[in-house]
C-alpha positions as CSV (number, residue, x, y, z in Angstrom):
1,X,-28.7,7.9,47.8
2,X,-25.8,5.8,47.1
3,X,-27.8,3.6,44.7
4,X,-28.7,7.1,42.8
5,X,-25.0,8.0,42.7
6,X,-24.3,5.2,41.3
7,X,-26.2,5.6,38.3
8,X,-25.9,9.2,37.6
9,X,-22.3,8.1,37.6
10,X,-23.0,5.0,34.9
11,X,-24.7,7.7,32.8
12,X,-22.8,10.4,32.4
13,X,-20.1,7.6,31.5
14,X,-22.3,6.6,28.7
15,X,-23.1,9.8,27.5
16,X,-19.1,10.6,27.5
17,X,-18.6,7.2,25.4
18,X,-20.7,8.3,22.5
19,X,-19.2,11.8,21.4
20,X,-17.7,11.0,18.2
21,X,-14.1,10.1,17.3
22,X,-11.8,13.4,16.3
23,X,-11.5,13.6,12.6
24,X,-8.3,11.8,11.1
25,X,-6.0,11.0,8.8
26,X,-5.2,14.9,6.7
27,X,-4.1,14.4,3.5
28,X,-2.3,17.7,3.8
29,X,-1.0,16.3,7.2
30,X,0.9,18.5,9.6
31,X,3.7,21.2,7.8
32,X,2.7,20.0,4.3
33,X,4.7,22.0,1.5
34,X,4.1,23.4,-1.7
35,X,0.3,23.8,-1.3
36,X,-0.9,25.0,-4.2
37,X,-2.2,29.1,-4.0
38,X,-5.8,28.6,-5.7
39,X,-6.8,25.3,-6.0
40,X,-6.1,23.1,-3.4
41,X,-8.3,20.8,-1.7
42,X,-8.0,19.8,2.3
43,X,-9.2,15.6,2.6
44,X,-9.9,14.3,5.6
45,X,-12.1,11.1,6.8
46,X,-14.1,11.2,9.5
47,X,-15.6,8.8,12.4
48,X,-18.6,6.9,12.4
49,X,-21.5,8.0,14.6
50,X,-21.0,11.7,13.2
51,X,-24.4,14.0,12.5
52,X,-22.3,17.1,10.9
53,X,-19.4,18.7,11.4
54,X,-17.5,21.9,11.2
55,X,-14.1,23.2,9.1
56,X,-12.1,26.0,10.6
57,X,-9.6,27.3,8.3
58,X,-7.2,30.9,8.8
59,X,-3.6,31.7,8.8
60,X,-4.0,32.8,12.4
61,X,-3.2,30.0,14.5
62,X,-5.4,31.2,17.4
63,X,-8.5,31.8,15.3
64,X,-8.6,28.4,14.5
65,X,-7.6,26.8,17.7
66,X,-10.4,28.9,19.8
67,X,-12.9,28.1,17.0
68,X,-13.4,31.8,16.5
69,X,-16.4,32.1,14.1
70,X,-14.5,34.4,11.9
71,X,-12.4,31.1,10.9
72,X,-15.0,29.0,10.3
73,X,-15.5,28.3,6.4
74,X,-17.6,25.2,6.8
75,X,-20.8,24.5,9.3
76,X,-23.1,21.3,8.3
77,X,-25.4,22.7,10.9
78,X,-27.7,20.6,11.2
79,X,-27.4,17.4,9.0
80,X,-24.3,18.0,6.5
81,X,-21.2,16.1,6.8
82,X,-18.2,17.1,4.8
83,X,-14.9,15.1,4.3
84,X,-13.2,18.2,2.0
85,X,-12.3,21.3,1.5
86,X,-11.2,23.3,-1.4
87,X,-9.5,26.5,-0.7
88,X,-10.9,28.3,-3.8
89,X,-14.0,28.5,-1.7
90,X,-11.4,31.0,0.5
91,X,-10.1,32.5,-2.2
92,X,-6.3,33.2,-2.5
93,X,-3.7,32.2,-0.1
94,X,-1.7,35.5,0.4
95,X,0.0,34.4,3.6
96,X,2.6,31.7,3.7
97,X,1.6,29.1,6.7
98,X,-2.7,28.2,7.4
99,X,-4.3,26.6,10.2
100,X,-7.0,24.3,10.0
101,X,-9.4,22.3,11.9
102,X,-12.5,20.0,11.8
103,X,-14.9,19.7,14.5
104,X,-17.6,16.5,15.1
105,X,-20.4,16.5,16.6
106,X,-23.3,14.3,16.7
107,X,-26.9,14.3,20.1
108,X,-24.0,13.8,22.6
109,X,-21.2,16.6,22.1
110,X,-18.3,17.4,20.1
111,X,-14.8,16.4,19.2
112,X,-12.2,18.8,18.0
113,X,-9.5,17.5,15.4
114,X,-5.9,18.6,16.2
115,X,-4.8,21.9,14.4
116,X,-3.3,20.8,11.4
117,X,-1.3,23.1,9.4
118,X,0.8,24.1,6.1
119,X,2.9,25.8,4.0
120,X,1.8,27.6,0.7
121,X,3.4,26.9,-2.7
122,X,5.8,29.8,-3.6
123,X,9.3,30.1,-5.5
124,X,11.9,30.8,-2.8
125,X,13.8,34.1,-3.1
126,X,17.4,34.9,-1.3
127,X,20.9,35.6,-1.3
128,X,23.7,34.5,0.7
129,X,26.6,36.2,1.0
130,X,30.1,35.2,3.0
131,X,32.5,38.0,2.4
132,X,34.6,37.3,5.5
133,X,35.4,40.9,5.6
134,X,36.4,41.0,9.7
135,X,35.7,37.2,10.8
136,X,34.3,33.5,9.7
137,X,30.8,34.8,9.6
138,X,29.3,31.8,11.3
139,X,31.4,29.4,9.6
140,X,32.9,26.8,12.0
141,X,35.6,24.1,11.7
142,X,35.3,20.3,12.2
143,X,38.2,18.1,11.0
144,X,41.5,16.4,13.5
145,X,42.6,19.6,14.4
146,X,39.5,22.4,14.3
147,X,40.1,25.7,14.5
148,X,43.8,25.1,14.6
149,X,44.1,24.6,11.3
150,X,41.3,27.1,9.9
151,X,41.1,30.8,10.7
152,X,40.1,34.0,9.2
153,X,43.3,36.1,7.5
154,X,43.5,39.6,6.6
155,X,44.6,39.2,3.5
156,X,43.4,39.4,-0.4
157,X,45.1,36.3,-1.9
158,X,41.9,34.2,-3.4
159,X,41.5,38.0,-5.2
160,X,38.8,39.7,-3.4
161,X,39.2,42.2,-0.7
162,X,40.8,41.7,2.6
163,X,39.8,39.2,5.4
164,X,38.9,35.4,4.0
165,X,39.2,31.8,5.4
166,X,42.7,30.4,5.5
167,X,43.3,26.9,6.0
168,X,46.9,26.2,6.7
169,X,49.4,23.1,7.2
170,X,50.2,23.6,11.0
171,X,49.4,21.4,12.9
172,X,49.7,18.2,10.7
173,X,47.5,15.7,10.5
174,X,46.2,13.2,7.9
175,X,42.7,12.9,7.1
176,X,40.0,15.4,6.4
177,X,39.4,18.7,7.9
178,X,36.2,20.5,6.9
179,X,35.1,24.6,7.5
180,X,31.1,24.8,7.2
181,X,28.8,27.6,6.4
182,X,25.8,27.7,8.8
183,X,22.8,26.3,7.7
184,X,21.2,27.8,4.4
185,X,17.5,27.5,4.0
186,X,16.8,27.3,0.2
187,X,13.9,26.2,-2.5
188,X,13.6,22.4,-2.0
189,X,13.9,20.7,-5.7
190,X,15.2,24.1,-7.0
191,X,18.3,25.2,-8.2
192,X,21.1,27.1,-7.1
193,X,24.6,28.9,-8.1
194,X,27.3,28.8,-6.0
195,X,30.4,31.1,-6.6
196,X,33.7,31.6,-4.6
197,X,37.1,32.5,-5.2
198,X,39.5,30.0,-3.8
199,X,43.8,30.0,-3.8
200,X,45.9,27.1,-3.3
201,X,49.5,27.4,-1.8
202,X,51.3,23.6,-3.1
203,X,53.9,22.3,-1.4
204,X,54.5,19.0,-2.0
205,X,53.1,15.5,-3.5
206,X,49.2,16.0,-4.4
207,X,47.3,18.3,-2.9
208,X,42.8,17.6,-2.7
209,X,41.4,20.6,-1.8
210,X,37.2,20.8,-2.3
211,X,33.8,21.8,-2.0
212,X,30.7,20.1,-0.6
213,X,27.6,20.3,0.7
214,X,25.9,18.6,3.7
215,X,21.7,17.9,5.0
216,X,22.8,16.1,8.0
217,X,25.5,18.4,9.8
218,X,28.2,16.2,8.2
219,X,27.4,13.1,8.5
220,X,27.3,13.2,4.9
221,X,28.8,14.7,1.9
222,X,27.4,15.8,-1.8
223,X,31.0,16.8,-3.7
224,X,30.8,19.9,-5.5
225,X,33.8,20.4,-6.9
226,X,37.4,18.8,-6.3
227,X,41.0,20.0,-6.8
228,X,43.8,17.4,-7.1
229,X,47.0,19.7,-7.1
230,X,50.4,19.4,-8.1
231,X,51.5,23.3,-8.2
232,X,50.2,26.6,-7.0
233,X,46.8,27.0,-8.1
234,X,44.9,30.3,-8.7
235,X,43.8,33.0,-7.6
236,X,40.4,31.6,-9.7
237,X,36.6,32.5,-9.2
238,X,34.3,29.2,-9.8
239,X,31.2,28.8,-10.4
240,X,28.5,25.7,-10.6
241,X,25.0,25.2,-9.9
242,X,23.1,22.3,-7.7
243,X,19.9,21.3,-7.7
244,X,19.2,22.2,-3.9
245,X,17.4,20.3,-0.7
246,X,15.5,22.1,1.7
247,X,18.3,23.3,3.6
248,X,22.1,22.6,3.4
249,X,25.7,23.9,4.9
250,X,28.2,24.3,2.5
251,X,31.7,23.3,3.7
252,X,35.1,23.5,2.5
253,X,37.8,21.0,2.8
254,X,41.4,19.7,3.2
255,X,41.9,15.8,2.5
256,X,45.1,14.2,2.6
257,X,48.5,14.9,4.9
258,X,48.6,18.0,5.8
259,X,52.6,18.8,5.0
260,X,51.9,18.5,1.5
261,X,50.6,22.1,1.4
262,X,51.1,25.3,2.3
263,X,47.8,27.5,2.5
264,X,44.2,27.2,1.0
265,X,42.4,30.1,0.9
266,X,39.0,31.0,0.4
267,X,36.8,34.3,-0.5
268,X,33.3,35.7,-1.3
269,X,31.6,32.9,-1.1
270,X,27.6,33.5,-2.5
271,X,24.2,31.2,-3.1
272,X,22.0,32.5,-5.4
273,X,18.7,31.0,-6.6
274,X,18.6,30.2,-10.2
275,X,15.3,31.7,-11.5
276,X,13.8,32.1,-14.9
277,X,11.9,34.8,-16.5
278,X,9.0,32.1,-16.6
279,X,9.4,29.3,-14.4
280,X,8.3,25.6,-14.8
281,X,5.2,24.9,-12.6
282,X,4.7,21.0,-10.8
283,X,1.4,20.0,-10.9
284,X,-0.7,22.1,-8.4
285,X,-2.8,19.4,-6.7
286,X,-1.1,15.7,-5.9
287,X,-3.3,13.2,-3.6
288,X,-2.6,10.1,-2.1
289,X,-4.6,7.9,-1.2
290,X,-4.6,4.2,0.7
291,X,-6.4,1.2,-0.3
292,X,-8.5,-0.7,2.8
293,X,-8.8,-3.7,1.0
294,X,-5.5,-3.8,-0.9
295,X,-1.8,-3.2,0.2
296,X,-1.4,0.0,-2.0
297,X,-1.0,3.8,-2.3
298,X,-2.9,5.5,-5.6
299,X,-1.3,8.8,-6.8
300,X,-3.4,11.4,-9.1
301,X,-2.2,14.4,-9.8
302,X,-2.8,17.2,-12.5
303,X,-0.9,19.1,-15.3
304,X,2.7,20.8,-15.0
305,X,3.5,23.7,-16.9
306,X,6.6,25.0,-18.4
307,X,6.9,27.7,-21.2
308,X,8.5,24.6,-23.3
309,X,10.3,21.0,-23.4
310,X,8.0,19.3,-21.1
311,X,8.9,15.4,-20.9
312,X,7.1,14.4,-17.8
313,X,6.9,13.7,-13.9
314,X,8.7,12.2,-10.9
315,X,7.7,11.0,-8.0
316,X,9.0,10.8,-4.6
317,X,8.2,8.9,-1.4
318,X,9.4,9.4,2.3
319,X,8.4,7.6,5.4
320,X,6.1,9.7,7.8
321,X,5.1,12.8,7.8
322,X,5.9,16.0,5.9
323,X,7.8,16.9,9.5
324,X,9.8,13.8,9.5
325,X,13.0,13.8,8.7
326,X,13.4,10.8,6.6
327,X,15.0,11.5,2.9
328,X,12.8,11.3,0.2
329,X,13.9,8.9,-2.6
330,X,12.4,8.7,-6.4
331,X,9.9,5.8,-6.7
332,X,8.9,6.7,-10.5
333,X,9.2,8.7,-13.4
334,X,6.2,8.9,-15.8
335,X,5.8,10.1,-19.3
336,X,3.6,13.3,-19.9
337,X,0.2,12.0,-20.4
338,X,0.6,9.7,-17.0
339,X,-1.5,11.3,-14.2
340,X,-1.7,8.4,-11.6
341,X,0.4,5.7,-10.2
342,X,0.0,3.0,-7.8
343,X,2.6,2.7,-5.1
344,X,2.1,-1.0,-4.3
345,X,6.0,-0.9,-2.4
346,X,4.4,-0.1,0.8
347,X,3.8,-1.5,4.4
348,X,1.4,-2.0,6.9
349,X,0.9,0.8,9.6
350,X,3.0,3.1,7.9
351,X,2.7,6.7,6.8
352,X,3.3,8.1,3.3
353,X,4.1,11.4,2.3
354,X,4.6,12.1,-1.6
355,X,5.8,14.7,-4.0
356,X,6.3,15.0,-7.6
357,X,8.1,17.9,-10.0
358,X,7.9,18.5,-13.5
359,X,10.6,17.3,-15.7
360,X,11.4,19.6,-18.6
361,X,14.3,20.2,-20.8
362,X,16.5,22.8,-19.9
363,X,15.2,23.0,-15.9
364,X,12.4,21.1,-14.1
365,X,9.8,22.5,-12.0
366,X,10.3,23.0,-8.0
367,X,8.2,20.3,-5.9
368,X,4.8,20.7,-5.4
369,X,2.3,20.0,-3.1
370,X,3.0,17.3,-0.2
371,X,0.4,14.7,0.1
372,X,0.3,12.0,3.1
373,X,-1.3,8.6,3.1
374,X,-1.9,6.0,6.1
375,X,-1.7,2.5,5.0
376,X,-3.7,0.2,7.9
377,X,-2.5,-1.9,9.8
378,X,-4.8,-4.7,8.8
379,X,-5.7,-5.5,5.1
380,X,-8.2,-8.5,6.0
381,X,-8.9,-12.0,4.3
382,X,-11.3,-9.9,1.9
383,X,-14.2,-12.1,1.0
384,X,-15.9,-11.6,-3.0
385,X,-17.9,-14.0,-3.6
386,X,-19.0,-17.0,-2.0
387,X,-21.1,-19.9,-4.2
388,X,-23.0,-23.3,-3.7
389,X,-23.5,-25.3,-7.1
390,X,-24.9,-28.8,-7.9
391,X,-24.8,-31.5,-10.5
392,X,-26.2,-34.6,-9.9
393,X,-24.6,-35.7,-6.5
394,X,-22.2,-33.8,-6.2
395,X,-22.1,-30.0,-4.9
396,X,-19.6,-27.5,-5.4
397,X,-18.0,-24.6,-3.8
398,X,-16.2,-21.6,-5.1
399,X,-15.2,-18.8,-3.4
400,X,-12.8,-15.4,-4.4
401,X,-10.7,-13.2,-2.0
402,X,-9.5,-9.5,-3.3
403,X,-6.8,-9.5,-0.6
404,X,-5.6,-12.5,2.4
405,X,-3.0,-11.5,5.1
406,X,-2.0,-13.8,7.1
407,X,-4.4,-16.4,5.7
408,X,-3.5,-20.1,6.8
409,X,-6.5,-21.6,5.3
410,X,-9.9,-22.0,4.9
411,X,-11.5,-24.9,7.1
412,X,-15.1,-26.3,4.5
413,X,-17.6,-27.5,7.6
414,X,-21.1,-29.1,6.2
415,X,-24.2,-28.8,8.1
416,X,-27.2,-31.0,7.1
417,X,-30.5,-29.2,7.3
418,X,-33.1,-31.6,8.9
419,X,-36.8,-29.9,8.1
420,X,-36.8,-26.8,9.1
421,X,-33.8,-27.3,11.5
422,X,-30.1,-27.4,10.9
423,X,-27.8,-30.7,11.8
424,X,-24.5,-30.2,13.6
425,X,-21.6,-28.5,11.4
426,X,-18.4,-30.8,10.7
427,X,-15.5,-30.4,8.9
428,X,-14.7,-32.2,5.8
429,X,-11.7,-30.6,4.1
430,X,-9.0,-27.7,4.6
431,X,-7.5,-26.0,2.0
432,X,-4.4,-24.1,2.3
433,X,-4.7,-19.9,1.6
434,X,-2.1,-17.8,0.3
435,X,-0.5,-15.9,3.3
436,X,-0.5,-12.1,2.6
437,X,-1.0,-11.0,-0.7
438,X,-2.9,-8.2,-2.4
439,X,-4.1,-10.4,-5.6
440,X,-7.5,-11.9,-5.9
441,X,-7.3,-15.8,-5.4
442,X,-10.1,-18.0,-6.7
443,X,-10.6,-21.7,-5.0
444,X,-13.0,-24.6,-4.9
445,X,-13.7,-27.3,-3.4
446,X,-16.5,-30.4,-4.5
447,X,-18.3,-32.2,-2.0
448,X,-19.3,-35.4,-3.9
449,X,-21.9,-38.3,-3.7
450,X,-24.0,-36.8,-1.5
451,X,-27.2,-38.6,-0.6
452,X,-30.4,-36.5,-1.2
453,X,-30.9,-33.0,0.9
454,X,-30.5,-30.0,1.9
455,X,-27.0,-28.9,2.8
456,X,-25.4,-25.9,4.5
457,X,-21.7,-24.7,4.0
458,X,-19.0,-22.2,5.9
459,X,-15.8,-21.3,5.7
460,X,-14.0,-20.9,8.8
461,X,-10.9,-18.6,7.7
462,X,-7.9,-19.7,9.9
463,X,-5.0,-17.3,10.4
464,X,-0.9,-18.5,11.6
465,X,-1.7,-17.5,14.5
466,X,-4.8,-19.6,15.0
467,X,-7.2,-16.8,15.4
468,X,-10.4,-17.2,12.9
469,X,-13.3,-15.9,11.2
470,X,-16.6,-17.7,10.0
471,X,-18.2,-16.8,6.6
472,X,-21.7,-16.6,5.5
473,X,-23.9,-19.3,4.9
474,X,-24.4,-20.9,1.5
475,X,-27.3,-23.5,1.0
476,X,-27.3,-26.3,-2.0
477,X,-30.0,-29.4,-2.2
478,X,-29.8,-32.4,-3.7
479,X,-32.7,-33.3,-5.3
480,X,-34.2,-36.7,-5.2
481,X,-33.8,-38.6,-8.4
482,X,-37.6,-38.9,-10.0
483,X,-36.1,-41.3,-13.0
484,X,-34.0,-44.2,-13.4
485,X,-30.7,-43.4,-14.6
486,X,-27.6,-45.1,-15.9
487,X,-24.6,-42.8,-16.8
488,X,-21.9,-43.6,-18.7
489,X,-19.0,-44.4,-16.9
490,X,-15.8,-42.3,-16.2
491,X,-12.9,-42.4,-17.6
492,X,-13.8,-44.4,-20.7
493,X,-11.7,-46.3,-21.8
494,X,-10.4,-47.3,-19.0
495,X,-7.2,-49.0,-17.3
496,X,-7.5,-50.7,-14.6
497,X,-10.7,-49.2,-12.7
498,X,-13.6,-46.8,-13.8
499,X,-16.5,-45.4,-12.2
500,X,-20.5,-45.9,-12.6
501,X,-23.0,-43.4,-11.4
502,X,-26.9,-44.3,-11.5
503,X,-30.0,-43.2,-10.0
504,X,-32.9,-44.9,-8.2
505,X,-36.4,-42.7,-8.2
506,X,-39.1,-42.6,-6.1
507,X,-41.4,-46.0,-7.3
508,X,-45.3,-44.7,-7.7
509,X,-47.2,-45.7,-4.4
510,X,-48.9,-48.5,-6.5
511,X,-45.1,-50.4,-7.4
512,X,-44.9,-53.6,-5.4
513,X,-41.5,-53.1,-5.1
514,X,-41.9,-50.3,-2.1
515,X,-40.1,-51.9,1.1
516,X,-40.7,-49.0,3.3
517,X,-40.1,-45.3,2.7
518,X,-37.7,-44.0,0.0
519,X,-36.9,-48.1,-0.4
520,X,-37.7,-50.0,-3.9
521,X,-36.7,-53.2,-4.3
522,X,-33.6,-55.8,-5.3
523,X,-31.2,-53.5,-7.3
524,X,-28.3,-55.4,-9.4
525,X,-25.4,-53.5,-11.5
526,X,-23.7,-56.2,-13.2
527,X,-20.6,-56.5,-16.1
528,X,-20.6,-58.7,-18.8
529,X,-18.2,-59.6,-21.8
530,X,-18.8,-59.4,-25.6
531,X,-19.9,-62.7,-25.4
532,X,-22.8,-62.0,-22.3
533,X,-20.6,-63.9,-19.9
534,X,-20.7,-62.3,-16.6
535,X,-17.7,-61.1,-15.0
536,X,-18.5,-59.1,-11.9
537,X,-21.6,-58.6,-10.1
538,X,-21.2,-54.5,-8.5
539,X,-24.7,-54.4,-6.8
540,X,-26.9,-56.8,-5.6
541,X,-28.9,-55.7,-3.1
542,X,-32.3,-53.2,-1.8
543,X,-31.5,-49.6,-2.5
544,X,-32.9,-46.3,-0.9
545,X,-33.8,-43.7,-3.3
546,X,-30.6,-41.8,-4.1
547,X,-28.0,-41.7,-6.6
548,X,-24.8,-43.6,-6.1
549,X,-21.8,-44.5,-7.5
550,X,-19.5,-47.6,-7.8
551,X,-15.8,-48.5,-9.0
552,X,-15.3,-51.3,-11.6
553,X,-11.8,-52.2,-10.9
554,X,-10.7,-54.9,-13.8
555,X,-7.2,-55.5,-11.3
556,X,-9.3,-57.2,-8.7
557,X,-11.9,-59.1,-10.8
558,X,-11.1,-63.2,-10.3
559,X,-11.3,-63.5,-13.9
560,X,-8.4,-62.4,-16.1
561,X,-9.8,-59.4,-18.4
562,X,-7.9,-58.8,-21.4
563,X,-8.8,-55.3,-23.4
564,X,-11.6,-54.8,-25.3
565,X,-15.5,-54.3,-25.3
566,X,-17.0,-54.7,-22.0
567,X,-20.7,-54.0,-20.8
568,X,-22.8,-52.8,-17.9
569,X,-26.4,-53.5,-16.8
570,X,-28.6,-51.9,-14.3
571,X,-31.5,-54.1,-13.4
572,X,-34.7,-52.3,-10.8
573,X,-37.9,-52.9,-10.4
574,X,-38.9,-52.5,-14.9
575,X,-36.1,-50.9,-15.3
576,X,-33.3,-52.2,-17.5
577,X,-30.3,-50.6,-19.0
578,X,-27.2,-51.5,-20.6
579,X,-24.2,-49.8,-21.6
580,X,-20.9,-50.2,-23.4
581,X,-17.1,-49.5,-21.8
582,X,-13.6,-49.9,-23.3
583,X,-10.6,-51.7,-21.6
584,X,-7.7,-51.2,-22.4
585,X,-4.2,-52.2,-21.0
């Protein structure tokens, strides 16, 4: 019984281990903005292992959670695998959030994605209005003193009706002293008008009395406008416009030492969207996508539109997900008839998330669709192309890499193949790599004077840290010579040593000359002057079958060689060659 437990147990453990993976990596990743109305399309990748899968796709949360039938818009029942999703298969979005999921499934179960979900594109309507008719209205004071020094007055001197924000002198202090709206939700990328109507009281010296705006609960400050007084100013009503974040306080302040004035007053404060008759449109569907072999991020986008004075796009980058709250910053700006871009300013194991508006004379478009993309954590030594050539003796090796990371080298090992099997590996040469980089490198690497056979090569790719990776196999044979052979000799001329290659074929089973297998007779490579005197003897001996190759060095030679015509002769069995070299010193 115990032994029957025991594997029922192992089983079922089995079974569990092969449902697929969960679907990952959304382009449209979790509270993605500005998705496009029509024609949008949902990316996703999916596991291994998978047989079809399922998309699930409402603006009601629990529809899609429960996998209600009613919200599901894709089923690959029974062999159909989808990695996309384009929403003018649903038809318009009319509600401003959606939901969606994908489900896995392949012979042992399911696996349900997270809920994933967005916002639609839309232009952003309100009003806000701070009439401080009987208190702050949600304004609050920050500064040295507080509240001390701002309060709400029952008086009409910034010229609108009764009850506004007074900030007065008492209690000094000197530094800044702020009053701030509450937070103001607006059209991220659009723009806004901001009006008040403000009084200044002077007393003394300069006065700086201004307006900002804030994203970080004023840590930060974007000036607005700034008044450096030396008298009364106003009663005035002013008005500017911003181009506005995704959400903002406005905030009012005093800078300087207090004693220097007497009141500043403020009234009928109001943000406004600015919005034309026919508003510039971003483009409508931005991706993102990550290279896997390659440490980059490739943008594509489509057209903008604007009723006129279109000049092009920009793009902007922020680290993590739509939900994060990392700034976004401007990576590129791109002339009209640009559609793509390749982020290559990126990291390992990092997320992306994208944007990009239309830039147009007069007003640019709003931002458009948020796209996300997941750079891996590993861009590998990627391996092209690996090659074995030969000539004569010698065989070489070239091989290409798209991308290296972390690449310390490459380690050449040689394997002689004897009949049909293979001869212990050894290493005959490292050659340094190129760290990390995202460029294709090309190297090489000649194995020379190698005796006739067949020869097997690898690369063992070393990393820093000393972890590695083997290559494929490449084969090259040298061929036995079936001809005598004496090459000219390299370099030519020559000061104070060349080299001379020749070749010793297999002698026909009648030559008297055969010693014993793949063995001729007496071999003798000799040099001579222009006047046939000899002056070094380089072979003088019984040679194998093979080619070879030996150095002439004049240095070393017991005779003193001045320049001039020199020559060379190979003597074998009837064999007889001569040949002419140049020194010169």
């Amino acid at each position: 019984m115990n032994k029957l437990f025991a594997i029922i147990i192992l089983y079922a453990g089995l079974s569990y281990s092969q449902v697929p993976d969960a679907a990952y990596n959304p382009m449209t990743a979790n509270g993605a903005k500005g998705i496009s109305i029509s024609n949008h399309i949902l990316y996703w990748q999916n596991p291994s292992g998978v047989t079809y899968n399922e998309v699930y796709f409402s603006s009601d949360s629990l529809l899609v959670f429960n996998s209600d039938a009613s919200a599901r818009v894709k089923n690959g029942s029974p062999s159909t695998i989808f990695n996309n999703y384009s929403l003018s298969e649903y038809g318009q979005l009319t509600e401003s959030k959606y939901f969606w999921k994908v489900v896995e499934y392949n012979s042992n179960g399911a696996s349900v994605s997270p809920v994933w979900y967005f916002y639609r594109f839309g232009i952003m309507y309100y009003n806000y209005e701070f009439t401080f008719d009987n208190n702050l209205n949600g304004w609050q004071a920050i500064g040295p003193l507080g509240q001390n020094n701002w309060s709400w007055s029952n008086t009409n001197q910034a010229g609108g009706l009764a009850g506004e924000i007074r900030f007065t002198w008492d209690p000094l202090f000197n530094g800044y002293s702020y009053i701030i709206s509450p937070e103001l939700p607006v059209q991220d990328g659009g723009m806004a008008e901001i009006e008040f109507k403000y009084f200044e009281d002077w007393w003394s010296d300069t006065v700086t009395v201004g307006c900002a705006y804030t994203t970080n609960s004023g840590t930060d400050w974007n000036s607005i406008w700034e008044l450096n007084a030396t008298t009364n100013m106003g009663p005035e009503n002013f008005v500017t416009q911003i181009e506005t974040p995704e959400k903002f306080q406005l905030g009012f302040y005093y800078k300087g030492n207090s004693n220097n004035i007497d009141f500043f007053i403020i009234d009928d404060v109001s943000v406004n969207p600015i919005i034309p008759l026919t508003p510039p449109l971003p483009p409508s569907m931005l991706t993102a996508v990550a290279s896997e072999s390659e440490l980059k991020v490739t943008l594509n986008w489509n057209n903008g539109s604007a009723p006129s004075g279109m000049v092009g796009y920009e793009l902007q980058r922020k680290l993590g997900l739509p939900t994060s709250n990392n700034p976004y910053v401007k990576i590129a700006e791109t002339d009209l008839s640009t559609h793509s871009f390749e982020d290559t300013n990126v990291n390992l194991d990092e997320t992306y998330t994208y944007r990009i508006k239309l830039i147009a004379m007069g007003m640019n478009s709003i931002y458009g669709n948020e796209a996300t993309a997941y750079v891996p954590d590993y861009v590998p030594v990627e391996l092209v192309s690996f090659t074995a050539s030969v000539i004569n003796n010698d065989i070489t090796l070239n091989w290409t890499t798209a991308t290296e990371t972390n690449n310390a080298g490459f380690q050449v090992e040689r394997s002689k193949k004897l009949d049909a099997r293979s001869g212990a590996w050894e290493s005959i040469e490292f050659i340094k790599g190129n760290g990390t980089t995202t460029k294709p490198h090309i190297y090489s690497f000649t194995d020379k004077n190698l005796p006739a056979g067949k020869y097997q090569y690898r690369l063992k790719q070393i990393d820093f840290d000393g972890s590695f990776e083997y290559s494929k196999t490449v084969e090259a044979e040298i061929l036995l010579p079936n001809e005598f052979a004496l090459e000219q000799n390299y370099p030519n001329p020559f000061n104070p040593s060349t080299k001379i290659r020749y070749s010793i074929p297999t002698p026909p089973a009648s030559s008297p000359l055969i010693k014993g297998r793949n063995e001729v007779g007496f071999v003798t490579l000799k040099v001579y002057d222009i006047l046939g005197n000899e002056v070094a003897t380089l072979v003088n001996e019984e040679k194998p079958v093979g080619t070879y190759e030996v150095e002439f060095n004049s240095a070393s030679s017991n005779k003193h060689l001045a320049s001039g015509v020199y020559f060379y002769q190979l003597k074998a069995d009837n064999f007889l060659e001569t040949k002419k070299m140049v020194l010169l010193r």
